[in-house]
Biopython code that builds the backbone (N, CA, C, O; Angstrom):
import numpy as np
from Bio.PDB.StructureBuilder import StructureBuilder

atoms = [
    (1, "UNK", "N", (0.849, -1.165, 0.000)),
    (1, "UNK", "CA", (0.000, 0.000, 0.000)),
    (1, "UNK", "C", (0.907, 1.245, 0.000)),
    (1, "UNK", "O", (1.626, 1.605, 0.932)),
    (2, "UNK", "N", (0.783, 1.745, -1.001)),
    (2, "UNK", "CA", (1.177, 3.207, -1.162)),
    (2, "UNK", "C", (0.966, 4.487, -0.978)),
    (2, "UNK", "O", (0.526, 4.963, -2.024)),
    (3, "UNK", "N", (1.089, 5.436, 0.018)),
    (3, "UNK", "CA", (0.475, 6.401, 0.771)),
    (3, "UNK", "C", (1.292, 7.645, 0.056)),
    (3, "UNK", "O", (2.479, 7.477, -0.226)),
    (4, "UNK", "N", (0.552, 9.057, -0.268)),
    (4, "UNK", "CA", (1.204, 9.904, -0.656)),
    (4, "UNK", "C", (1.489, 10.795, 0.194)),
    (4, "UNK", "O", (0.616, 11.287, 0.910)),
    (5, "UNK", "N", (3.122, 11.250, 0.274)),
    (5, "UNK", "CA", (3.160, 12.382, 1.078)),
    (5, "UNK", "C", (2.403, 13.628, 1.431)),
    (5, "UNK", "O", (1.980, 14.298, 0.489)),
    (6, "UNK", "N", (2.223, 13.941, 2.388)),
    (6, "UNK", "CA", (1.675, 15.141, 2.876)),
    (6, "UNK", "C", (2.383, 16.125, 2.171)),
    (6, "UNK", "O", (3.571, 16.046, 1.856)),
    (7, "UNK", "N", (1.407, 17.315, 1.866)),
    (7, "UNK", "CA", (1.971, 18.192, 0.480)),
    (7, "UNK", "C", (2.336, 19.092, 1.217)),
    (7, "UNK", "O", (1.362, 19.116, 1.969)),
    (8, "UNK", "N", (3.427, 20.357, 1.820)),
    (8, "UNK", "CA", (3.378, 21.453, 2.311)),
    (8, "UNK", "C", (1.947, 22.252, 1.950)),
    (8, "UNK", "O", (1.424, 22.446, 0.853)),
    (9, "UNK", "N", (1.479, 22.673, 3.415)),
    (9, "UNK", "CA", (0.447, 24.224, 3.476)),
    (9, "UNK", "C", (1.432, 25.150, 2.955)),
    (9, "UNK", "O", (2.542, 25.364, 3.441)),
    (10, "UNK", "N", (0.697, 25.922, 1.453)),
    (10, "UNK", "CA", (0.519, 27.251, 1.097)),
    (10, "UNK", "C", (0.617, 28.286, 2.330)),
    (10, "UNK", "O", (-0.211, 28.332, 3.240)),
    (11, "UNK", "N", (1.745, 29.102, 2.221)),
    (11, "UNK", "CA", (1.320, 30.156, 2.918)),
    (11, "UNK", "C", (0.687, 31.218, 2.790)),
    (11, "UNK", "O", (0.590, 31.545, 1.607)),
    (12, "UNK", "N", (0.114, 32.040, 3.640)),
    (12, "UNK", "CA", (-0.947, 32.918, 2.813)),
    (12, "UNK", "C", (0.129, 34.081, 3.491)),
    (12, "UNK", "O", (0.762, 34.003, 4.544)),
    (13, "UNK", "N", (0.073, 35.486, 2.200)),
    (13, "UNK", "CA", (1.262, 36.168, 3.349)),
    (13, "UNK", "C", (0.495, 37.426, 2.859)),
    (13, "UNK", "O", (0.121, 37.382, 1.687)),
    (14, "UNK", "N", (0.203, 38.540, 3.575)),
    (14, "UNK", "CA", (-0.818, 39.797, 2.970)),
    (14, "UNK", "C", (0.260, 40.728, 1.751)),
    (14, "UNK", "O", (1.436, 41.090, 1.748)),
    (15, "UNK", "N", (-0.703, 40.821, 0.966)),
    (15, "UNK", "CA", (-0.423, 41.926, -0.054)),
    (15, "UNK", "C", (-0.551, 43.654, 0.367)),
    (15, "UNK", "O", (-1.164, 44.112, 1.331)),
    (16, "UNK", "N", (-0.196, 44.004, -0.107)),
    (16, "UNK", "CA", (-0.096, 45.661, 0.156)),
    (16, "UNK", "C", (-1.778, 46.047, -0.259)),
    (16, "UNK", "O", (-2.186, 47.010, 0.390)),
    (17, "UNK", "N", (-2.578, 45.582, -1.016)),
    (17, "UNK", "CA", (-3.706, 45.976, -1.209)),
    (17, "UNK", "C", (-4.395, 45.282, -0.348)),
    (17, "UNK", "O", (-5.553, 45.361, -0.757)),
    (18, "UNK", "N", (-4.375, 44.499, 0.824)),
    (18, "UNK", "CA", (-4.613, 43.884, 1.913)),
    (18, "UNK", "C", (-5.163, 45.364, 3.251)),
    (18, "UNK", "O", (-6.114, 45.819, 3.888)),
    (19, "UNK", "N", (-3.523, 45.546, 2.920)),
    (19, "UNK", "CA", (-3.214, 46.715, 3.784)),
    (19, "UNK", "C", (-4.601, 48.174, 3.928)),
    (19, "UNK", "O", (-5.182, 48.733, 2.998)),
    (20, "UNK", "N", (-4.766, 48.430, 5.554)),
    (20, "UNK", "CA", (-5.936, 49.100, 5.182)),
    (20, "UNK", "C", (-5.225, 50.384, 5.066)),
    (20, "UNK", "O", (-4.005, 50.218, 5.096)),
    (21, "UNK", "N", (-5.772, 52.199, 4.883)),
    (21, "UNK", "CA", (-5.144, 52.764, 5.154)),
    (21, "UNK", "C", (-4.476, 53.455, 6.607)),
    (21, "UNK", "O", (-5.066, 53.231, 7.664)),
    (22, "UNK", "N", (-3.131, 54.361, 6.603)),
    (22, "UNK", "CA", (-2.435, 54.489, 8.052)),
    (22, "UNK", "C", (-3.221, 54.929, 9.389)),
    (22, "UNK", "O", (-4.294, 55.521, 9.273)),
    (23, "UNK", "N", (-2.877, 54.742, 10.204)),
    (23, "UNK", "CA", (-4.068, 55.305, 11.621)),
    (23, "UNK", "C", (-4.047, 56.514, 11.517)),
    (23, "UNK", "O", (-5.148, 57.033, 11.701)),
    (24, "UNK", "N", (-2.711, 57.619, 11.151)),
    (24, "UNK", "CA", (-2.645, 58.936, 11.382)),
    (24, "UNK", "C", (-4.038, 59.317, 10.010)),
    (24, "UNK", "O", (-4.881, 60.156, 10.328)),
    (25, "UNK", "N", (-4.111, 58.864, 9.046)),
    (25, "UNK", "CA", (-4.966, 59.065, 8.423)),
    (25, "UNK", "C", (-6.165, 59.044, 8.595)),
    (25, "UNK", "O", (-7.093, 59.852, 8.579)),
    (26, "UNK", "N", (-5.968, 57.653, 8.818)),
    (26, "UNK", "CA", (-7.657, 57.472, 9.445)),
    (26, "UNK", "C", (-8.822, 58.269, 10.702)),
    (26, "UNK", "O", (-10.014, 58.571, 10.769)),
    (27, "UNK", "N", (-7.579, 58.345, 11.561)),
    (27, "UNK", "CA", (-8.101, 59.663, 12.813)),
    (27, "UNK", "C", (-8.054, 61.179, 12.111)),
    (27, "UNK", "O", (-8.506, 62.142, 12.731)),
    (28, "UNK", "N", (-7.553, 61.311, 10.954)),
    (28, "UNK", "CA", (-7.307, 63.135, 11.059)),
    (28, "UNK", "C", (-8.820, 62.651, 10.334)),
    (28, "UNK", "O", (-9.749, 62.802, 11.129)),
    (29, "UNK", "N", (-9.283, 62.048, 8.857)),
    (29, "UNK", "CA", (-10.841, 61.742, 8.430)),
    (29, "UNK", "C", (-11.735, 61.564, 9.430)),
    (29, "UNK", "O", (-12.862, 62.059, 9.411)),
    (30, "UNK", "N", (-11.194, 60.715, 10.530)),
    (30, "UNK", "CA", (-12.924, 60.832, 11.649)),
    (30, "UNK", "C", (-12.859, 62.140, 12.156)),
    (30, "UNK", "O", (-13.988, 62.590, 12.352)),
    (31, "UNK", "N", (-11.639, 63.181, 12.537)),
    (31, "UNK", "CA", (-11.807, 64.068, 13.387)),
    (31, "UNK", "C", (-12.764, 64.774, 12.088)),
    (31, "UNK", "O", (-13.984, 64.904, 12.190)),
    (32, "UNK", "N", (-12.194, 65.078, 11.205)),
    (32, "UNK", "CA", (-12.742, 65.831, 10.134)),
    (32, "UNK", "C", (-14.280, 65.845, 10.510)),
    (32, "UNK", "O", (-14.935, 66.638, 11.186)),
    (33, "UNK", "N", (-14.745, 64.272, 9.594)),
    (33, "UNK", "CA", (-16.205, 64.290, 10.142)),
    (33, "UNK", "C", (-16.808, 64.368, 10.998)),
    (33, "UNK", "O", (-17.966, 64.512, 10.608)),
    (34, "UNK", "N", (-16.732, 64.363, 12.672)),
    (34, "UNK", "CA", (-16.669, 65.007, 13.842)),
    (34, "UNK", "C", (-16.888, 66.080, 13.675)),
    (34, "UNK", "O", (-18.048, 66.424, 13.903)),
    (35, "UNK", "N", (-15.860, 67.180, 13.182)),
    (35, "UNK", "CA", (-15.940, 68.743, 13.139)),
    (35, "UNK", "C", (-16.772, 69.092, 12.294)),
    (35, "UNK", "O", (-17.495, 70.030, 12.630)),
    (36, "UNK", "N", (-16.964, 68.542, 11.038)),
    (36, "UNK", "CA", (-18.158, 68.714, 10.085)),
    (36, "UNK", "C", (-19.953, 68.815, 11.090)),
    (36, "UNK", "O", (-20.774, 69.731, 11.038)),
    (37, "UNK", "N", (-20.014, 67.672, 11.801)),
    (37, "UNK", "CA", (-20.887, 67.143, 12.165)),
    (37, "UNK", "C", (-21.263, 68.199, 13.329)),
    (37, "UNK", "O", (-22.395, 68.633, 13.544)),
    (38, "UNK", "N", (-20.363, 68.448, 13.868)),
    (38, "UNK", "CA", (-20.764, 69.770, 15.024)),
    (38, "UNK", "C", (-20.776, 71.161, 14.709)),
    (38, "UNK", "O", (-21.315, 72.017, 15.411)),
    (39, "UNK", "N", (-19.954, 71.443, 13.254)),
    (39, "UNK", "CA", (-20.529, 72.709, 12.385)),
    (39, "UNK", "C", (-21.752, 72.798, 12.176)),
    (39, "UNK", "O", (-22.372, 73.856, 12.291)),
    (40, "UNK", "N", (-22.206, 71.815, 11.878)),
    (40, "UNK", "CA", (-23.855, 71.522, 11.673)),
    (40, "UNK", "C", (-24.871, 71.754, 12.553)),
    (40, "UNK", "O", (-25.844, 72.456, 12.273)),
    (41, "UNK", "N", (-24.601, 70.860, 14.264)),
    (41, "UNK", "CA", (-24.686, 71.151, 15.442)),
    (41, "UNK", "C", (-25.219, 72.970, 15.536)),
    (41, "UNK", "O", (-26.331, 73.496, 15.588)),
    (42, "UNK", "N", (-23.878, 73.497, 15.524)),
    (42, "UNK", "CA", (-23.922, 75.223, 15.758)),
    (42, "UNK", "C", (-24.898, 75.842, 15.093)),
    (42, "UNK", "O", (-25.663, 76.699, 15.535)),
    (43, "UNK", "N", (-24.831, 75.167, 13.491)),
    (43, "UNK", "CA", (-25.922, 75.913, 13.009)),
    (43, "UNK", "C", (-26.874, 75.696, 13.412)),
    (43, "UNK", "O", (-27.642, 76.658, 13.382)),
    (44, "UNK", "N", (-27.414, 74.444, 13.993)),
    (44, "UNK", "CA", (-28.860, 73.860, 14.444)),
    (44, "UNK", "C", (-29.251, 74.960, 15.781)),
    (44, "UNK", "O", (-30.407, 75.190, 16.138)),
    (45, "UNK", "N", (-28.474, 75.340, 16.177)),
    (45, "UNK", "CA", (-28.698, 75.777, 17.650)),
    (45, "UNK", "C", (-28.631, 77.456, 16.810)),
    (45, "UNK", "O", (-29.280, 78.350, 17.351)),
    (46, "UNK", "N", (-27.992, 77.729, 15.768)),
    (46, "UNK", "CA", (-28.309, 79.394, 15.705)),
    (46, "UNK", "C", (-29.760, 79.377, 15.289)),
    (46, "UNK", "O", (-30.574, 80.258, 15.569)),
    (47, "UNK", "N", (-30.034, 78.129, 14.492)),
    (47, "UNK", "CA", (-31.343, 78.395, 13.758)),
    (47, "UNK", "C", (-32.323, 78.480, 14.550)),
    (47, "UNK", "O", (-33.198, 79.319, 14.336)),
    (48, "UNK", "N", (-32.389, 77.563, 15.718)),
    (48, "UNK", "CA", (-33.321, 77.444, 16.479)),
    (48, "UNK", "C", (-33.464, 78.319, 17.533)),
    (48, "UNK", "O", (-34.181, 78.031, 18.491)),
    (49, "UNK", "N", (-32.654, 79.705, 17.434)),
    (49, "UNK", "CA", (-33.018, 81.052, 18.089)),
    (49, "UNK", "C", (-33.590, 82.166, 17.188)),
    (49, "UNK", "O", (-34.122, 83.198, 17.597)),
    (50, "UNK", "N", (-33.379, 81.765, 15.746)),
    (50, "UNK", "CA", (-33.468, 82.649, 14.658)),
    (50, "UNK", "C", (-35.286, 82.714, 14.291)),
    (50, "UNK", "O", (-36.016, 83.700, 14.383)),
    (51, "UNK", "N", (-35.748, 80.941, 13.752)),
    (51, "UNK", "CA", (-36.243, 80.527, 13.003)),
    (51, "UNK", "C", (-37.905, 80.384, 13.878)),
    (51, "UNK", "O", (-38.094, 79.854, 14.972)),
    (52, "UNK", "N", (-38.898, 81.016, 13.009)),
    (52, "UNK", "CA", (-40.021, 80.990, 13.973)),
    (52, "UNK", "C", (-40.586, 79.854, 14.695)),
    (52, "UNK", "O", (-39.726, 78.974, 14.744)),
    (53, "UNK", "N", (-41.846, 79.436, 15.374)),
    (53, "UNK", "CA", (-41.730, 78.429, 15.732)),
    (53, "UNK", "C", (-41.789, 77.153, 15.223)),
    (53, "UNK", "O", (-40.847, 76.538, 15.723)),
    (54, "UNK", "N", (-42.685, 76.134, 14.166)),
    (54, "UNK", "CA", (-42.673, 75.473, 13.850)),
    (54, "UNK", "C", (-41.426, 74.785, 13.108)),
    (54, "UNK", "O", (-41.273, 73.592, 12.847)),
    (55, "UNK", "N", (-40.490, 75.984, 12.814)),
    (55, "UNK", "CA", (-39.163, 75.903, 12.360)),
    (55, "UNK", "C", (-37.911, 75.071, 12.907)),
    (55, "UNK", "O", (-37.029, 74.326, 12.478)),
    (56, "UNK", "N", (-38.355, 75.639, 14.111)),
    (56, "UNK", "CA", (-37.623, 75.384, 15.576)),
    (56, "UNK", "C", (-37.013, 74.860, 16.341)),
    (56, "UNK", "O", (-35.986, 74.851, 17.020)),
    (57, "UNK", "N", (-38.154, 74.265, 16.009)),
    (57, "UNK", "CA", (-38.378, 72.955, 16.873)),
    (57, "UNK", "C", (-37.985, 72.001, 15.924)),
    (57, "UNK", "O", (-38.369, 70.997, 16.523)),
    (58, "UNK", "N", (-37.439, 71.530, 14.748)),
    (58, "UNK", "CA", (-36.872, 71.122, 14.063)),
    (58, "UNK", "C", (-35.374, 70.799, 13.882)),
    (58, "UNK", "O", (-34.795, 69.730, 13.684)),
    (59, "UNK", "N", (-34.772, 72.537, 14.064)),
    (59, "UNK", "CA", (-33.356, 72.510, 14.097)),
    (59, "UNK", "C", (-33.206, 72.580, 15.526)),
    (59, "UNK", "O", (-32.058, 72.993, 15.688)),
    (60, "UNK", "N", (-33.741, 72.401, 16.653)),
    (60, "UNK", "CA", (-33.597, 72.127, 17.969)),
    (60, "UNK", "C", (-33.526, 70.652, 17.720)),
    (60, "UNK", "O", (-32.438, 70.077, 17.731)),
    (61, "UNK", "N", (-34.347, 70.194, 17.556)),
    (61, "UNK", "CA", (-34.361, 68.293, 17.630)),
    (61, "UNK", "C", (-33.107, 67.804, 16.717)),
    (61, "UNK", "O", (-32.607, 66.682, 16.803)),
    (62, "UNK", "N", (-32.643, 68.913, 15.754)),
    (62, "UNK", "CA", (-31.031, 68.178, 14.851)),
    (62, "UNK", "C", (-30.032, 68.350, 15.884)),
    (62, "UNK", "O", (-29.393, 67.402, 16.341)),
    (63, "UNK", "N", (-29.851, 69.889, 16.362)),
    (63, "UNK", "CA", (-29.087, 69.998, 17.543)),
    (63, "UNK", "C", (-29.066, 68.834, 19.018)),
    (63, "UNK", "O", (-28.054, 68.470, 19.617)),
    (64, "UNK", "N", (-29.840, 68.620, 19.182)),
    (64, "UNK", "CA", (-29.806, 67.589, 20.376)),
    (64, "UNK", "C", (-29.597, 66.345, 19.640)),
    (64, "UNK", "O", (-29.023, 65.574, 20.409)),
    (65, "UNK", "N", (-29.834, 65.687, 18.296)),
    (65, "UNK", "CA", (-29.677, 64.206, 18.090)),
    (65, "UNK", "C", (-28.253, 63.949, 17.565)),
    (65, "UNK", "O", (-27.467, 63.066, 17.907)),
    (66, "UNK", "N", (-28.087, 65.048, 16.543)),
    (66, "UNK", "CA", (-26.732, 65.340, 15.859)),
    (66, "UNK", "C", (-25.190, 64.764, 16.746)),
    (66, "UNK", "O", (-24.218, 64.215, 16.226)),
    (67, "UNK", "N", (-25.351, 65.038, 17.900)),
    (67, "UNK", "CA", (-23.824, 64.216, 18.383)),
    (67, "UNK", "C", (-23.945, 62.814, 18.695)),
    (67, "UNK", "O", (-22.855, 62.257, 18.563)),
    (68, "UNK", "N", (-24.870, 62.035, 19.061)),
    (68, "UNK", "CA", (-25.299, 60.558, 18.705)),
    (68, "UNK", "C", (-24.937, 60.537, 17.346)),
    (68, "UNK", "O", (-24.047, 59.692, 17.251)),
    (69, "UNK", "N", (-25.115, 60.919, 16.501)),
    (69, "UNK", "CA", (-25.368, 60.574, 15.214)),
    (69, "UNK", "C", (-23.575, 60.704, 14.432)),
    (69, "UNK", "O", (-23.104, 60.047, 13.505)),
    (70, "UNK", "N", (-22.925, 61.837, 15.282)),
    (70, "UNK", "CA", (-21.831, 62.260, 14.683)),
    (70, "UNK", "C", (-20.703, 61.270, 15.928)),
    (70, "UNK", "O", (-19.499, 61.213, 15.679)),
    (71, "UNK", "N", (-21.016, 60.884, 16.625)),
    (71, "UNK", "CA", (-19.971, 59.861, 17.352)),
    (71, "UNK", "C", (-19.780, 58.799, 16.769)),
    (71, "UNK", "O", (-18.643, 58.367, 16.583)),
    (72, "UNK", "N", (-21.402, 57.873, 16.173)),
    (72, "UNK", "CA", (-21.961, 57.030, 15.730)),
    (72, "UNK", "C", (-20.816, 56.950, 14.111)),
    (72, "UNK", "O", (-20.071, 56.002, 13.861)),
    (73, "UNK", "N", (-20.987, 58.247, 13.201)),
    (73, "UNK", "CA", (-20.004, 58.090, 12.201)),
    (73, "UNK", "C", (-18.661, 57.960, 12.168)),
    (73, "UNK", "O", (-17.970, 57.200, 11.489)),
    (74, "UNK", "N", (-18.192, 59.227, 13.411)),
    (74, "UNK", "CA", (-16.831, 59.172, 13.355)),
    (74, "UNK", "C", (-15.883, 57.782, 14.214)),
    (74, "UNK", "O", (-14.686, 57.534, 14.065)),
    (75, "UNK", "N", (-16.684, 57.192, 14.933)),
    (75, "UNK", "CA", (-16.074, 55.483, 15.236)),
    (75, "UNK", "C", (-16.122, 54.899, 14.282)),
    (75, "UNK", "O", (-15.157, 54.162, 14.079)),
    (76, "UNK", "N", (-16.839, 54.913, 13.604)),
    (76, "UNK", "CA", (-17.329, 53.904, 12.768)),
    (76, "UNK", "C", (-16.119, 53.681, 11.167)),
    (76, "UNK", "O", (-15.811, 54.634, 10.452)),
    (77, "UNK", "N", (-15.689, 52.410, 10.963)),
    (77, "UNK", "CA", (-14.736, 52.404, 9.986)),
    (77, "UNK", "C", (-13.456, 51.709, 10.251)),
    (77, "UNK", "O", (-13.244, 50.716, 9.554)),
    (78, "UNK", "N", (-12.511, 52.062, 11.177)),
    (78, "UNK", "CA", (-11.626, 51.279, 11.421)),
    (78, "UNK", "C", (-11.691, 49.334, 11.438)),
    (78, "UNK", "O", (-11.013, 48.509, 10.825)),
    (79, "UNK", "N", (-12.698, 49.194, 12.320)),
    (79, "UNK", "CA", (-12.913, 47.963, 12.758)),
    (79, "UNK", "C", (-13.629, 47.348, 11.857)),
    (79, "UNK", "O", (-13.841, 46.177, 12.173)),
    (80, "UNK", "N", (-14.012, 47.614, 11.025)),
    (80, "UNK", "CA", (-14.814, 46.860, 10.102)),
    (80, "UNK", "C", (-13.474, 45.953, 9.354)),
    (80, "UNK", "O", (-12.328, 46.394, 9.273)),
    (81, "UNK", "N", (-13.929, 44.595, 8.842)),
    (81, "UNK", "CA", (-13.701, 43.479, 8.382)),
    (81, "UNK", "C", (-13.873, 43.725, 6.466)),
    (81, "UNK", "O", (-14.909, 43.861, 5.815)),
    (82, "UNK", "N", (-12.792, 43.712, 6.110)),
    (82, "UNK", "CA", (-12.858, 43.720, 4.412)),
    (82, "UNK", "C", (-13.724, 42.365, 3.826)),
    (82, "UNK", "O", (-13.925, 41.355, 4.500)),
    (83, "UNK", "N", (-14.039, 42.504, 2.877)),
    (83, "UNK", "CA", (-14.742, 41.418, 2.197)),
    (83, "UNK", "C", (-13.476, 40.504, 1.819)),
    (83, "UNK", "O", (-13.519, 39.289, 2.012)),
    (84, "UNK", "N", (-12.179, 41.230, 1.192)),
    (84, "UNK", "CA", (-11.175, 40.244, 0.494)),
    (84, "UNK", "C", (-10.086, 40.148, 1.985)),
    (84, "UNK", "O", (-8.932, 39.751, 1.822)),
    (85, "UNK", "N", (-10.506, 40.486, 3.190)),
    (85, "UNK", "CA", (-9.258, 40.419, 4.138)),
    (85, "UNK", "C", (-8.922, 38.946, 4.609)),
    (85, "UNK", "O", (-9.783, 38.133, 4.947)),
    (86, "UNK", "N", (-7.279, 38.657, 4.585)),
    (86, "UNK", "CA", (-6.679, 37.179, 5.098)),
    (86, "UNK", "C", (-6.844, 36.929, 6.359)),
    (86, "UNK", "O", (-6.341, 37.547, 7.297)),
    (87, "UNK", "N", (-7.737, 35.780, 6.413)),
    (87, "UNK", "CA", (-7.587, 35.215, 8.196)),
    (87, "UNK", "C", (-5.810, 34.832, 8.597)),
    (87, "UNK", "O", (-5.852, 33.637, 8.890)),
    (88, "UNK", "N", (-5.129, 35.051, 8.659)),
    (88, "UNK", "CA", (-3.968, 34.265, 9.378)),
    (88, "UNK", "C", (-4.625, 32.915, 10.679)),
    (88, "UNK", "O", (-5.608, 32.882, 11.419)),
    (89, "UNK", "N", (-3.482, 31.972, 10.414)),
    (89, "UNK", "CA", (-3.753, 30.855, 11.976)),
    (89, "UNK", "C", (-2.291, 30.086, 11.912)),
    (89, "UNK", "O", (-1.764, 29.529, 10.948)),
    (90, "UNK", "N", (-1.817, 30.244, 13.265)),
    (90, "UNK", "CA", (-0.661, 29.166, 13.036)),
    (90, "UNK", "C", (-1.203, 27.951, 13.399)),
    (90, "UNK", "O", (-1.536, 27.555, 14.516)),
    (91, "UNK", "N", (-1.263, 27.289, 12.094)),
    (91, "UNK", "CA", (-1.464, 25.779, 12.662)),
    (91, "UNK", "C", (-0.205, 25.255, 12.614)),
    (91, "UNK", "O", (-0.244, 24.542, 11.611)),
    (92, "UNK", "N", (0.989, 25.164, 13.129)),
    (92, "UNK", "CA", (2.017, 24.776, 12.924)),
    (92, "UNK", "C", (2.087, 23.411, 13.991)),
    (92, "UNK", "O", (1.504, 23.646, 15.050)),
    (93, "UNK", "N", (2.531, 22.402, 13.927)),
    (93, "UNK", "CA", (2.467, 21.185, 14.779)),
    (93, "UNK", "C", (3.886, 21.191, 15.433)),
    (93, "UNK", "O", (4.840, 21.307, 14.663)),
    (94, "UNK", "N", (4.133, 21.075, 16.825)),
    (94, "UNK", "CA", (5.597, 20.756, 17.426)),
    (94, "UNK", "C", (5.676, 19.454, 17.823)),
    (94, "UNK", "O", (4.671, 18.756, 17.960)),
    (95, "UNK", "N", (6.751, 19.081, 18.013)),
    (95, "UNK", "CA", (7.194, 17.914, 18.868)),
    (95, "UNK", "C", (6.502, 17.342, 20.056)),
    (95, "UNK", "O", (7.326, 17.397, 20.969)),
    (96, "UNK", "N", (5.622, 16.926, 20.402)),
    (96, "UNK", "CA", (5.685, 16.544, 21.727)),
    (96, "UNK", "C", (4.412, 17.204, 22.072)),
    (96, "UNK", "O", (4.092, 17.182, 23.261)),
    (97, "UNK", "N", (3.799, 17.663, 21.407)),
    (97, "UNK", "CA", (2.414, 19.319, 21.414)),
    (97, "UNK", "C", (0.967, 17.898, 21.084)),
    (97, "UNK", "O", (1.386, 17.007, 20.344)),
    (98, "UNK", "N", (-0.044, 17.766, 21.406)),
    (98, "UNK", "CA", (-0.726, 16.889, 21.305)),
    (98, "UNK", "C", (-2.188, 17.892, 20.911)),
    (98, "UNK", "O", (-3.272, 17.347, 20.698)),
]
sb = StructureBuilder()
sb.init_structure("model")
sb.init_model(0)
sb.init_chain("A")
sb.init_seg("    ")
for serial, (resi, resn, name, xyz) in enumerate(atoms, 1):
    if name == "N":
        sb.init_residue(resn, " ", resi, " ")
    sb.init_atom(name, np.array(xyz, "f"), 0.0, 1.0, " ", f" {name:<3s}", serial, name[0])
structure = sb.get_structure()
């Protein structure tokens, strides 16, 4: 009976298009949208001293929901999982390791 050798595991090793982009990048874009998001904020709160009533009460309710909403974006992104991203696992077997 003739048994065939066990073939070496392929290694899987990441490509540069793997690679997500740098952290310094990625934080100056969330701060960005952050600051965007509370420009917005300010205006909600000028409008809603400006703007008569039914108005108002509108850009009052953006002003109060708007930083939920702008925390909610600017976390959001890092941690997410690529569709094409490599699991790594050492399955490597030792001596004596059961």
């Amino acid at each position: 009976m003739t048994t065939m050798p066990e073939q070496p595991k392929k290694a899987v090793s990441a490509s540069i298009s793997n690679v997500g982009q740098p952290l310094s990048k990625d934080q100056s874009s969330r701060a960005r949208k952050y600051f965007i998001s509370m420009m917005i904020r300010t205006l909600c709160f000028i409008l809603a001293v400006i703007l008569p009533s039914p108005y108002r009460w509108i850009a009052l309710f953006g002003a109060v929901v708007l930083p939920y909403i702008a925390v909610i974006v600017a976390n959001a992104g890092r941690e997410t999982i690529k569709g094409n991203a490599a699991i790594f696992a050492n399955n490597t077997k030792e001596l004596g390791a059961e």
